[in-house]
C-alpha positions in Angstrom: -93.5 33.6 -187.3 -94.6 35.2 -190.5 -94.1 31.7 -192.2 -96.9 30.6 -190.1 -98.9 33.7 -190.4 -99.0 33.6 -194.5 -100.0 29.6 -193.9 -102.7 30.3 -191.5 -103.9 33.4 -193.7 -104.4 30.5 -196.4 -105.8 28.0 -194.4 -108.2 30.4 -192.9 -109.2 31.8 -196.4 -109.9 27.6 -197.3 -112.5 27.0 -194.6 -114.1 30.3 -195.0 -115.2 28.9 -198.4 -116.8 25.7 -196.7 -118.0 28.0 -193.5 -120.9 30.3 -193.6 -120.3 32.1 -190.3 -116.6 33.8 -190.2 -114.0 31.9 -188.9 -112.1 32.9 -186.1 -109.3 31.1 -185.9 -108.4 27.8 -187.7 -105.8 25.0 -185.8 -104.3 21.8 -187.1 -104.3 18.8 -185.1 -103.8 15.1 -186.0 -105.0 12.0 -184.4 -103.0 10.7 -181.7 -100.2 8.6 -182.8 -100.5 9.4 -186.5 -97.1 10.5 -186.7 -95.4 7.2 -185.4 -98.1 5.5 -188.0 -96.5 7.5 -190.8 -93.0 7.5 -189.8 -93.8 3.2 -189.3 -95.4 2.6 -193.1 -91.4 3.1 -193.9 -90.5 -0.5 -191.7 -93.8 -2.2 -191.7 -96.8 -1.9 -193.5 -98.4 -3.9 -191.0 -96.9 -2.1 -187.9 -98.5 0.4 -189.4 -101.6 -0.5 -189.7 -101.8 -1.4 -186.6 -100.5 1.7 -185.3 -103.5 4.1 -187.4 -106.3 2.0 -186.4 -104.9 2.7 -182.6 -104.7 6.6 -183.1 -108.2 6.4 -185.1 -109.7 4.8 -181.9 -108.2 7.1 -180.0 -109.4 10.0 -182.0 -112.7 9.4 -181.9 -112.8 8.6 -185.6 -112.3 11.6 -186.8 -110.4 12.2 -189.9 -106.3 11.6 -189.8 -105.2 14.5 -190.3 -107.8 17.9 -189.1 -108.0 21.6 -190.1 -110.6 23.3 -187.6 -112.5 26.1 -188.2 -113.6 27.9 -185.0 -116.5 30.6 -185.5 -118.5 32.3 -182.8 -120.6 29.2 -182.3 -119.3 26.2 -183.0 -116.0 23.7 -184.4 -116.0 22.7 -188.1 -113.9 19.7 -187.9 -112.5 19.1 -191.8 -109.9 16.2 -192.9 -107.5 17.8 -195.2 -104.7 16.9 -197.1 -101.3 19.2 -197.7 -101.4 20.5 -200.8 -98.1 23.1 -201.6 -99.1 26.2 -198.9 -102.4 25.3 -199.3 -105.1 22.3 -198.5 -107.2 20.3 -199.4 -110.7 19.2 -197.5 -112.1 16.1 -197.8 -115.6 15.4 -197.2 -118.5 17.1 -195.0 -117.3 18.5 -191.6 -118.3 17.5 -188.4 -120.1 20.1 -186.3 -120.0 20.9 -182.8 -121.5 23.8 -180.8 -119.1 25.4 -179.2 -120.9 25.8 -176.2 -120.6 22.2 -175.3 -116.5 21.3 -176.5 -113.5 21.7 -174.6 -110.5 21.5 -176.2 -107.4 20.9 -173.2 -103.5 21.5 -174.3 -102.0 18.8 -172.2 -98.3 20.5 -171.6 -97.2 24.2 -172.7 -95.4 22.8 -175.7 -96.9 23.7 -179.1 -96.6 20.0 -179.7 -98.1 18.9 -176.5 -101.3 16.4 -176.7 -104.9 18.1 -176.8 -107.8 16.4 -175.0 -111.1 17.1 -177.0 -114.2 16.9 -174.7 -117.8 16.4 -175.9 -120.5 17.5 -173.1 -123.2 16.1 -174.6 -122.1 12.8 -174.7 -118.9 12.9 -172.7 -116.7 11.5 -174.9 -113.1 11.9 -174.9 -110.2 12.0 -178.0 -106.7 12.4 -178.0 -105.2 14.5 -180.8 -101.8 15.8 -180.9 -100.4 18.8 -182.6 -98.6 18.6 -185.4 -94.7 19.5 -185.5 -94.4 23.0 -187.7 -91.0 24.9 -188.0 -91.3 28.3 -187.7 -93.8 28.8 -184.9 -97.0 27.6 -182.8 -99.6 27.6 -185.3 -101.8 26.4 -183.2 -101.8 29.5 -180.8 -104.3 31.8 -181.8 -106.9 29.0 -181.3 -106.2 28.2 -178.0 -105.5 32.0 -177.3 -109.1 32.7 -178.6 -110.8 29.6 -176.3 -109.0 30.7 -173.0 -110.5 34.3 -173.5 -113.9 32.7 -174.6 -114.6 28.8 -173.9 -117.4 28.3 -172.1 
């Protein structure tokens, strides 16, 4: 678990650069499917292709790959890139209040899917968690939303 805690301590110290408010807690999550996309660019190109535009849909069009930054009022949704122990965002984030999102773990696996919930327009996106060795790295996020999610 410390593996994940020295990561996280990183990523958090990232998005508090692009964050004005502090951040709480910062998760990972991928767009659904954007693992078999990946793992498929090694058979077929095309397959996928095919495959990321599905998981995009499904996503909601947010960014491939997301780093989160949860502050006391609302989700700063980043695309990032892996760089070493370290990442890289890319572009302006996407802003939700907090009030008005509802992030739902699907299955009590750290790699189960997450349902993403906008109120204000009740949209719905399917993410997924990504596979990290060494613990849930995710947990402190949803931790934080059951005791505080309105």
């Amino acid at each position: 678990m410390a593996n994940v805690d020295k990561y996280l301590a990183k990523y958090r110290s990232i998005l508090q650069k692009a964050i004005p408010e502090p951040v709480e807690a910062v998760p990972l999550l991928r767009a659904s499917g954007a693992g078999i996309a990946d793992a498929l660019m090694f058979a077929s190109p095309l397959a996928s292709a095919v495959a990321g535009r599905s998981a995009r849909k499904q996503a909601g069009g947010l960014p491939k790959d997301m780093a989160i930054g949860l502050t006391a009022t609302s989700f700063h949704v980043f695309g990032y890139k892996q760089r070493g122990i370290g990442i890289k965002l890319k572009g302006d984030p996407i802003i939700w209040p907090r009030r008005s999102v509802r992030f739902t773990p699907t299955g009590s696996s750290p790699t189960s899917p997450v349902t993403v919930e906008l109120a204000e327009t009740g949209q719905r996106m399917q993410l997924e968690q990504p596979v990290v060795i060494g613990g849930d790295i995710n947990a402190e996020f949803f931790a934080r939303l059951a005791g505080g999610q309105a």
